[in-house]
ZABA-463934 format. One record per residue: x, y, z negated of N, C-alpha, C in turn; residue in three letters. Coordinates in pm, whole numbers, padded with zeros to 5 digits, always signed. Atoms other than C-alpha are relative to their C-alpha. Layout:
! residues N
XYZXYZXYZALA
...
! end
This chain:
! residues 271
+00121-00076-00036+00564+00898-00729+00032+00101+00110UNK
-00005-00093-00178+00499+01101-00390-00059+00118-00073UNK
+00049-00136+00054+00444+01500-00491-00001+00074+00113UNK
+00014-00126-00095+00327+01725-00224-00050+00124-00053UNK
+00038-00153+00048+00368+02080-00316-00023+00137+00095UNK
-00028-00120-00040+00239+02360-00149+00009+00016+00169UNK
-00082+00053-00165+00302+02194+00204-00059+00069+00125UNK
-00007-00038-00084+00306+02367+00488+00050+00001+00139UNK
-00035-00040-00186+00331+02358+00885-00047+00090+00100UNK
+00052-00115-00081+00306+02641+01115+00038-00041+00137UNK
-00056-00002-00119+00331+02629+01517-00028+00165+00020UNK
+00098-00124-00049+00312+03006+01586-00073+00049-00146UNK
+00083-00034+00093+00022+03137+01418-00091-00053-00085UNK
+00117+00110+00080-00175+02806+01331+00035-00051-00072UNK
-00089+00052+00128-00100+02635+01051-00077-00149+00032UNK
+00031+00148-00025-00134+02245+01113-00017-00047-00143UNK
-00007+00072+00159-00093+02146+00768+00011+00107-00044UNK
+00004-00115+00108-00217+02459+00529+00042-00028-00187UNK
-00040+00014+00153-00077+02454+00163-00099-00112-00064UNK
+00032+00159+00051-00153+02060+00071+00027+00013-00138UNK
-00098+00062+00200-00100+01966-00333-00065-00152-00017UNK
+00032+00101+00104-00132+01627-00445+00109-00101-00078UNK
-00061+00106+00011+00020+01309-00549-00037-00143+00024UNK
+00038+00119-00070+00039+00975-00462+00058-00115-00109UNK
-00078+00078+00137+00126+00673-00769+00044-00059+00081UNK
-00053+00110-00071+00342+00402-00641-00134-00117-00011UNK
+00107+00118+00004+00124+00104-00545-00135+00032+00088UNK
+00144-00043-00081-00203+00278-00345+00058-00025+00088UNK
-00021+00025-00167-00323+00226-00042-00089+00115+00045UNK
+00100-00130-00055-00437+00595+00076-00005+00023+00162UNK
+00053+00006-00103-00638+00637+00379+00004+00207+00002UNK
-00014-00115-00010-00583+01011+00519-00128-00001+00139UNK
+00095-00018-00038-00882+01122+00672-00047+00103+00114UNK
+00053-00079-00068-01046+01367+00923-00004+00002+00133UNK
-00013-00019-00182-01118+01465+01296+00118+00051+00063UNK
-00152-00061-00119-00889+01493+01574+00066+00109-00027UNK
-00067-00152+00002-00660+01815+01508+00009+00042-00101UNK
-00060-00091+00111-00683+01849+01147+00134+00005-00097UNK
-00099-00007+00036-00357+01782+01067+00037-00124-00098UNK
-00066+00119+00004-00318+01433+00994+00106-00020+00019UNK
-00134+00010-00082-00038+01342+01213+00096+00069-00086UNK
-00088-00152+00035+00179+01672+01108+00056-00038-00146UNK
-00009+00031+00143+00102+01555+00742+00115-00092-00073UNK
-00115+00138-00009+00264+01222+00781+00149-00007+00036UNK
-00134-00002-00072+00543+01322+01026+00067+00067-00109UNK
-00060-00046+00100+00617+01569+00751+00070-00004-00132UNK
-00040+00062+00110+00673+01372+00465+00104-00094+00019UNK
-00108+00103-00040+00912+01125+00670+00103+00110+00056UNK
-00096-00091-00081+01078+01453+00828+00028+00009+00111UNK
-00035-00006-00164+01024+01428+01176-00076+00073+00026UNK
+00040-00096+00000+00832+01715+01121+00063+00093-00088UNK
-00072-00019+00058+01003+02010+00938-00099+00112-00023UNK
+00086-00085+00111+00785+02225+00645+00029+00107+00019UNK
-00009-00175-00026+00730+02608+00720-00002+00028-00161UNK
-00029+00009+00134+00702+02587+00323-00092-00098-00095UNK
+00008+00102+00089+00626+02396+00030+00108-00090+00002UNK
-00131+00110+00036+00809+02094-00079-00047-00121-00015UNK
+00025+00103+00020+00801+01731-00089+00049-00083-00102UNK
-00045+00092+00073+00903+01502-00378-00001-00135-00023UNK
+00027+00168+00076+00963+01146-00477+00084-00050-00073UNK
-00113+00049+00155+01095+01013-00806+00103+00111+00047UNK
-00139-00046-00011+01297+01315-00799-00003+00037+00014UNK
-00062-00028-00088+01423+01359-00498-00046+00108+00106UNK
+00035-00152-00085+01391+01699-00327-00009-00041+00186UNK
+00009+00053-00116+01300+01517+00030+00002+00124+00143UNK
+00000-00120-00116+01252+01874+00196+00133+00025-00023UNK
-00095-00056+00014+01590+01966+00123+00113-00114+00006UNK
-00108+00122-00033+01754+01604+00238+00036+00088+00158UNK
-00081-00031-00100+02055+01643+00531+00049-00134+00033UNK
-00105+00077-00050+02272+01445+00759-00020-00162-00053UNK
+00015+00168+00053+02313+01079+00553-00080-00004-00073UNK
+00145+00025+00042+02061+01159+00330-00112-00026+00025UNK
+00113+00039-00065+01784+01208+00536-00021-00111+00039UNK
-00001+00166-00031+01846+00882+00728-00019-00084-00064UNK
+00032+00093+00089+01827+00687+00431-00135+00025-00080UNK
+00133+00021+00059+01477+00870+00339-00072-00098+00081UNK
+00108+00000-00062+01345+00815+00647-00023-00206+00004UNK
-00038+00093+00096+01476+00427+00560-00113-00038-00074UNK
+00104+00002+00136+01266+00442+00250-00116+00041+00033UNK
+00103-00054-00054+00968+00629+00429-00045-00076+00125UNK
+00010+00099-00112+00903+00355+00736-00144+00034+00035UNK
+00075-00040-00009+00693+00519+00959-00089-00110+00138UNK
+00088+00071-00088+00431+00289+01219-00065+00100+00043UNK
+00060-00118-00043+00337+00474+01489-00118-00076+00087UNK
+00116+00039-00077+00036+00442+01726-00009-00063+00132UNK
-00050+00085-00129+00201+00343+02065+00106-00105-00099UNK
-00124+00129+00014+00412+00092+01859+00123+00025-00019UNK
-00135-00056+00015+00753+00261+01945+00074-00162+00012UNK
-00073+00120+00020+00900-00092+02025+00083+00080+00140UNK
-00147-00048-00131+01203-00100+02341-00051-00158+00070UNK
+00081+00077-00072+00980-00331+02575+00065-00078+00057UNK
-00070+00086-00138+01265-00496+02776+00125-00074-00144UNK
+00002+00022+00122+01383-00580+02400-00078-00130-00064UNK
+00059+00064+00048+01323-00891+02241-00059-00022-00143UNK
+00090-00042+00109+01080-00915+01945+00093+00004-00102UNK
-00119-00002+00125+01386-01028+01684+00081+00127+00005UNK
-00118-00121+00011+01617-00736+01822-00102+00150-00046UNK
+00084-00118+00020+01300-00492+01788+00007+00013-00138UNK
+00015-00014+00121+01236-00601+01416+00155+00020-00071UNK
-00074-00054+00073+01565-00555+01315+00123+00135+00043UNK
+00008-00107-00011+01621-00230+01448-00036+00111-00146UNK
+00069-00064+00116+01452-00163+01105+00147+00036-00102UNK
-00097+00039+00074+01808-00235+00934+00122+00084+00059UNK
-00081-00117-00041+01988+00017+01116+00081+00120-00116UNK
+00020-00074+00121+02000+00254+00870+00132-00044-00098UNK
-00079+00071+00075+02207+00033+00664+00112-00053+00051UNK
-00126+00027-00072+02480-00066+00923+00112+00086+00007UNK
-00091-00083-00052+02826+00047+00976-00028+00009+00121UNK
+00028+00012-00161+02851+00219+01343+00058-00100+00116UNK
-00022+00124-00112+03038-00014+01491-00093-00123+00048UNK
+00115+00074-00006+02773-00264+01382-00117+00004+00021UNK
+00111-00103-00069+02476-00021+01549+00041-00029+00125UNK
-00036-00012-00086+02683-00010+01831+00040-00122+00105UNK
-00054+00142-00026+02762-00352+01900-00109-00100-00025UNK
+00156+00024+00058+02414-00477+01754+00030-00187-00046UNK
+00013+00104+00094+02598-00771+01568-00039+00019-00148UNK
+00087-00024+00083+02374-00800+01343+00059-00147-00134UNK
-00021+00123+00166+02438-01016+00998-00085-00091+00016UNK
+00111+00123+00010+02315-01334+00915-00088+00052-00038UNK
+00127-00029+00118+02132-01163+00607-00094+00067+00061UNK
+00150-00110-00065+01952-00918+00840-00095-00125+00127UNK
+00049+00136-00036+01871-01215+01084-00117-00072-00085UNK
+00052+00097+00080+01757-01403+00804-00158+00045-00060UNK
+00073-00048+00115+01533-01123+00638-00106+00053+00166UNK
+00065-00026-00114+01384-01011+01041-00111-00113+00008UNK
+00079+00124-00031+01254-01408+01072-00106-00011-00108UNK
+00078+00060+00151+01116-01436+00719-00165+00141+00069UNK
+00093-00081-00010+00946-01073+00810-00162-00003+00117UNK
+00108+00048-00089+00761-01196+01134-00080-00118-00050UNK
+00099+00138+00060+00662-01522+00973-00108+00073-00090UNK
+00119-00019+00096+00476-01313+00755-00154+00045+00079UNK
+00127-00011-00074+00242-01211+01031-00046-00077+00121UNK
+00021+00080-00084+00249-01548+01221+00075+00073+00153UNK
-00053-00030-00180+00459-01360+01512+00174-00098-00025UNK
-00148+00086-00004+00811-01594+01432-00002-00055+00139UNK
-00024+00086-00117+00703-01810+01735+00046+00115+00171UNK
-00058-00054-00161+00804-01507+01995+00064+00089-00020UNK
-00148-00082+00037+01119-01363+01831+00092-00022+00116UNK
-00079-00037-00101+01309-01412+02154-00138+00010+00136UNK
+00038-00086-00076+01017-01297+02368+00006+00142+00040UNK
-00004-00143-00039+00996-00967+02556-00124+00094-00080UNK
+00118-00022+00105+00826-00706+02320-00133+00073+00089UNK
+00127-00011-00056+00644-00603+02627-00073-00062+00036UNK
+00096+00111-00049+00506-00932+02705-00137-00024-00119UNK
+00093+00032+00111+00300-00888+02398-00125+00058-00028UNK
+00157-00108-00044-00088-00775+02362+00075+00110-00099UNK
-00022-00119+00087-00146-00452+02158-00017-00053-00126UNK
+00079+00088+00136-00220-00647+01840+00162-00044-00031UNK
-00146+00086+00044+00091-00841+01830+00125+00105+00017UNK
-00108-00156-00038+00316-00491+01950+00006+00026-00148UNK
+00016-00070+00136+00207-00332+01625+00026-00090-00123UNK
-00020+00120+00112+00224-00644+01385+00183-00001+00065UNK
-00170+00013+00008+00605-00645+01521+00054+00119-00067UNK
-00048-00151+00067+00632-00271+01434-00016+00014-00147UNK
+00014+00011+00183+00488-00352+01078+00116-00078-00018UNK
-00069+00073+00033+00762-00609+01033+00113+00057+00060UNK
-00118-00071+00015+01013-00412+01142-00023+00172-00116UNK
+00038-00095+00122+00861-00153+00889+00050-00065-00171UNK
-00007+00116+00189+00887-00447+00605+00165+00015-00013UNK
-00162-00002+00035+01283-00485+00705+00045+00105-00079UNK
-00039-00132+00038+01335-00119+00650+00008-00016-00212UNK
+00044-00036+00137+01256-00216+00254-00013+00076-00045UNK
+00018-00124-00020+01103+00078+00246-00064+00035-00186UNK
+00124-00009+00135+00906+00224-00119-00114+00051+00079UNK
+00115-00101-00011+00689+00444+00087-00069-00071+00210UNK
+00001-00033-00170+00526+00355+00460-00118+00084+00037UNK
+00076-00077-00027+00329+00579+00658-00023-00021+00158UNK
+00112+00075-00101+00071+00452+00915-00059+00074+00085UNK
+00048-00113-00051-00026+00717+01192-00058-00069+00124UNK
+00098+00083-00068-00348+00579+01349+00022-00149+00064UNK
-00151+00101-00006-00152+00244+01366-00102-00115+00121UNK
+00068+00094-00060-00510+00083+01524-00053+00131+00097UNK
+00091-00049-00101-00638+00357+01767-00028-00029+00119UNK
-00047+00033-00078-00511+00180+02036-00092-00139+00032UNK
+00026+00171-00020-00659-00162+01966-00165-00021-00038UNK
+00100+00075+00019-00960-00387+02004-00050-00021-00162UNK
+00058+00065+00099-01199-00481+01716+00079-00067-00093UNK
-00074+00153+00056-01039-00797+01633+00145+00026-00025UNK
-00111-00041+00057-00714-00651+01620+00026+00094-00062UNK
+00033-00081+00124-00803-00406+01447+00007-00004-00173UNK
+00019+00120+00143-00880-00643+01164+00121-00031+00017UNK
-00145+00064+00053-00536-00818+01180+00068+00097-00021UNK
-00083-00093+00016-00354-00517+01178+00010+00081-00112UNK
+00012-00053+00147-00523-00362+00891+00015-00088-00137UNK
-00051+00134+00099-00468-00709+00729+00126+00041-00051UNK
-00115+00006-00022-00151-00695+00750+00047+00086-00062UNK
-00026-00130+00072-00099-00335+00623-00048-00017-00203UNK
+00026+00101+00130-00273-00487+00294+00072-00071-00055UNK
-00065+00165-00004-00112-00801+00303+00155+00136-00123UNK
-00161-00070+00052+00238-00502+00239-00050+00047-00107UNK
+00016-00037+00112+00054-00330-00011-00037-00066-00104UNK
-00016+00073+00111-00057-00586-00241+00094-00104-00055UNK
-00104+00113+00027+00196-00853-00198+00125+00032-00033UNK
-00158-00040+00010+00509-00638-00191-00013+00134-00098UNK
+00011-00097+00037+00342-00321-00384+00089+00124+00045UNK
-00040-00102-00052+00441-00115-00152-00111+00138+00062UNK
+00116-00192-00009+00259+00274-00119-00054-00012+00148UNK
+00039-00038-00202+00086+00310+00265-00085+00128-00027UNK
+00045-00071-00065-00010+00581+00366-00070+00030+00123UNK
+00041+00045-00123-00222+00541+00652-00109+00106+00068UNK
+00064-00133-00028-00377+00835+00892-00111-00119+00086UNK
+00092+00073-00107-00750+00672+01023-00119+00072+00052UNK
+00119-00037-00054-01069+00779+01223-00099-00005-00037UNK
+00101+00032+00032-01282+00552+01115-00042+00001-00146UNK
-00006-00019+00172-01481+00604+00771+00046-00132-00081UNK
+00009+00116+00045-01573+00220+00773+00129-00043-00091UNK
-00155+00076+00021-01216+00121+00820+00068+00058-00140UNK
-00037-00120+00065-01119+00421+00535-00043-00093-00140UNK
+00079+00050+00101-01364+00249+00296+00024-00136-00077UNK
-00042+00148-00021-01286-00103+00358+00127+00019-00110UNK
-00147+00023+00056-00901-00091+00272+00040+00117-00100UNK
-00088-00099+00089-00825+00225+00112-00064+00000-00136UNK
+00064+00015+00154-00850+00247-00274+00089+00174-00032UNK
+00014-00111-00008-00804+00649-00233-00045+00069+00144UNK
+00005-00100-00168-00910+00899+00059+00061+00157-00035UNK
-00031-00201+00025-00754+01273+00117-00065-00006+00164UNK
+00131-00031-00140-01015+01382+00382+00137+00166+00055UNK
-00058-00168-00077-00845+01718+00618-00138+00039+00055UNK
+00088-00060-00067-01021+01987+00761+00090+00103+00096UNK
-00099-00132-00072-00840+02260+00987+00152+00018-00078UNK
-00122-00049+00037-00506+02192+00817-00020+00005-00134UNK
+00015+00011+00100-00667+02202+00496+00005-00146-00080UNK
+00072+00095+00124-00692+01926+00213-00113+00033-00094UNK
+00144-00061+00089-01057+01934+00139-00105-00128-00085UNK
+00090+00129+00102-01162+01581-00024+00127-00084-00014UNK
-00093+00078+00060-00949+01379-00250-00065-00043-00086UNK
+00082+00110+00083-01096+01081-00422-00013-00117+00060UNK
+00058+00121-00031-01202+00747-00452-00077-00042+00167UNK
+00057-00008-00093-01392+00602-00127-00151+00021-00013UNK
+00137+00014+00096-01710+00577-00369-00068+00114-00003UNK
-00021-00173+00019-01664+00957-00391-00023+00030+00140UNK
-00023-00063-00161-01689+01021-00012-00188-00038+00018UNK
+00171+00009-00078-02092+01102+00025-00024+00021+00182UNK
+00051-00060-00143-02237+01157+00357-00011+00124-00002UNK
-00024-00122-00028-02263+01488+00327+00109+00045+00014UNK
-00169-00023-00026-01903+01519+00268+00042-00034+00155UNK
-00032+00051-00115-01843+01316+00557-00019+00062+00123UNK
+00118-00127-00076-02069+01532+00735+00100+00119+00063UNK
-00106-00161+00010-01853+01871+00645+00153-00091+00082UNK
-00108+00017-00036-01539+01658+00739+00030+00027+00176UNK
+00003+00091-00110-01612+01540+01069-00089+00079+00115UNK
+00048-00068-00039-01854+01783+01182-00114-00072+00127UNK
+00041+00058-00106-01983+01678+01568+00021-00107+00011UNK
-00063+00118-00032-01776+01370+01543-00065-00140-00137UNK
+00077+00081+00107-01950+01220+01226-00099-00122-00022UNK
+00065+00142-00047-02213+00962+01384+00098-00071+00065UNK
-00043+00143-00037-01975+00808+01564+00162-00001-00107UNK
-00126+00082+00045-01642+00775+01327-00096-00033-00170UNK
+00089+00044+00128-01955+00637+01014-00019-00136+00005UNK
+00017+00117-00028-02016+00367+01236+00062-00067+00110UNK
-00056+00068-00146-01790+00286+01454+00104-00164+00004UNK
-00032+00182+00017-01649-00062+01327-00063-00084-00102UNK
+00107+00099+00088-01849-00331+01181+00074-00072-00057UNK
-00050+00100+00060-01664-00424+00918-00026+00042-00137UNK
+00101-00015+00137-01860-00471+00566+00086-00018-00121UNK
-00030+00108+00130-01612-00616+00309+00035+00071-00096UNK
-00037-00077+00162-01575-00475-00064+00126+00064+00033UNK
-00128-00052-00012-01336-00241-00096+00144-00048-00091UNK
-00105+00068+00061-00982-00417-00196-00017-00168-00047UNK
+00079+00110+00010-01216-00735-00194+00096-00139-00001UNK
-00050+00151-00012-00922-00977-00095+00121+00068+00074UNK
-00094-00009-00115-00581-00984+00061+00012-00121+00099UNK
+00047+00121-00122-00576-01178+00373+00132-00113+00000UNK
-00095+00107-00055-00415-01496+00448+00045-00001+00156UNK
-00034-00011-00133-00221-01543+00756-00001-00164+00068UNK
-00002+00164-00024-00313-01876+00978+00002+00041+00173UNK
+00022-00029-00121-00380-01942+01332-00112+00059+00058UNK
+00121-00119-00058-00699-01707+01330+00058+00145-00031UNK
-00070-00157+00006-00446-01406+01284+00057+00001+00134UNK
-00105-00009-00089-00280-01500+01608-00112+00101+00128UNK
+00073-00087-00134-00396-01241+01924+00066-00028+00064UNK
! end
């Protein structure tokens, strides 16, 4: 279980993330919520540690995560596999060497340094792209690839990481409709098939509604709605979102029950 106590980020005098509390069970798929600036991002980076807590504390099964160092940390951040919004791939990098980049972590340095990589990590990189139909351009360039297929490599180098926890920071803001949909597939696809936790920071309510089977809404740094998606009235939505509220209510047309199905992967996943 994920325990945020108390959590705090300051730049200065603003507080990006104001004293957060919740928890998170193993197995959800929570959608983190609100307009531009309220401290989404900060939230996320914070819990993987590439942001560092003015106070409070973070927990999981345990483990005092604000107070990991040196080899520890590395092996949260490991366990915490974070997907970012540009992708973060190495463009002149081919898609196999990108996804197992994820396995780092776990290498001696010589074997970082030298980037002979094991069969077993090999073995477990190929299996990971097959899972989102990208196997066929593991020795392509990862910049030759749309934005759809960038990010579906970055999830599968997220899967290597065998992570318990990942954390999703606007992972589609970037992308079309249609990839939109595969991408949030896909993020599914990890949480029900592998029961793995996501954490995922989004814009849209639709999208929020759709996949997530919790929401923690922000406001100025605050945590001001935590619940179900069932639980998220329009008025709430309203208070969240303020000016920005007609358009992130309706801004993707996508209708389907919430947790309605996990997706299959065929040749209508391919972008």
């Amino acid at each position: 279980m994920l325990a945020v106590e108390g959590l705090t980020c300051r730049f200065g005098t603003k507080a990006a993330v104001d004293n957060a509390n919740y928890t998170i069970a193993p197995g959800a798929f929570v959608g983190v919520i609100g307009r531009s600036g309220a401290g989404k991002s900060t939230m996320l980076r914070m819990i993987n540690r590439l942001a560092e807590p003015t106070a409070g504390r973070i927990m999981f099964d345990g483990l005092d995560v604000t107070a990991l160092k040196g080899r520890e940390l590395r092996q949260w951040r490991a366990r915490s596999a974070m997907i970012f919004q540009q992708f973060n791939l190495v463009g002149r990098l081919d898609v196999l060497t990108n996804v197992l980049m994820g396995r780092l972590s776990g290498m001696p340095q010589w074997r970082s340094l030298t980037q002979m990589w094991p069969d077993e990590d090999r073995a477990l990189a190929m299996s990971a792209l097959e899972q989102f139909d990208m196997a066929q351009y593991a020795s392509q360039r990862a910049d030759q690839l749309s934005g759809g297929q960038q990010q579906r490599v970055a999830i599968a180098r997220a899967l290597v990481q065998q992570p318990d926890l990942i954390l999703a920071d606007e992972p589609i803001a970037s992308l079309d409709p249609r990839n939109t949909r595969i991408v949030m597939d896909a993020l599914l696809r990890i949480n029900k098939h592998f029961g793995i936790t996501v954490m995922c920071n989004l814009h849209s309510l639709d999208l929020a509604r759709t996949y997530c089977d919790r929401l923690i809404g922000m406001s100025a740094g605050r945590v001001v709605f935590d619940g179900a998606p069932a639980q998220l009235t329009e008025h709430i939505a309203r208070e969240l979102y303020d000016l920005e509220a007609d358009e992130v209510m309706g801004s993707t047309p996508i209708h389907a029950p919430v947790g309605a199905r996990v997706p299959e992967y065929g040749a209508a996943a391919v972008a």
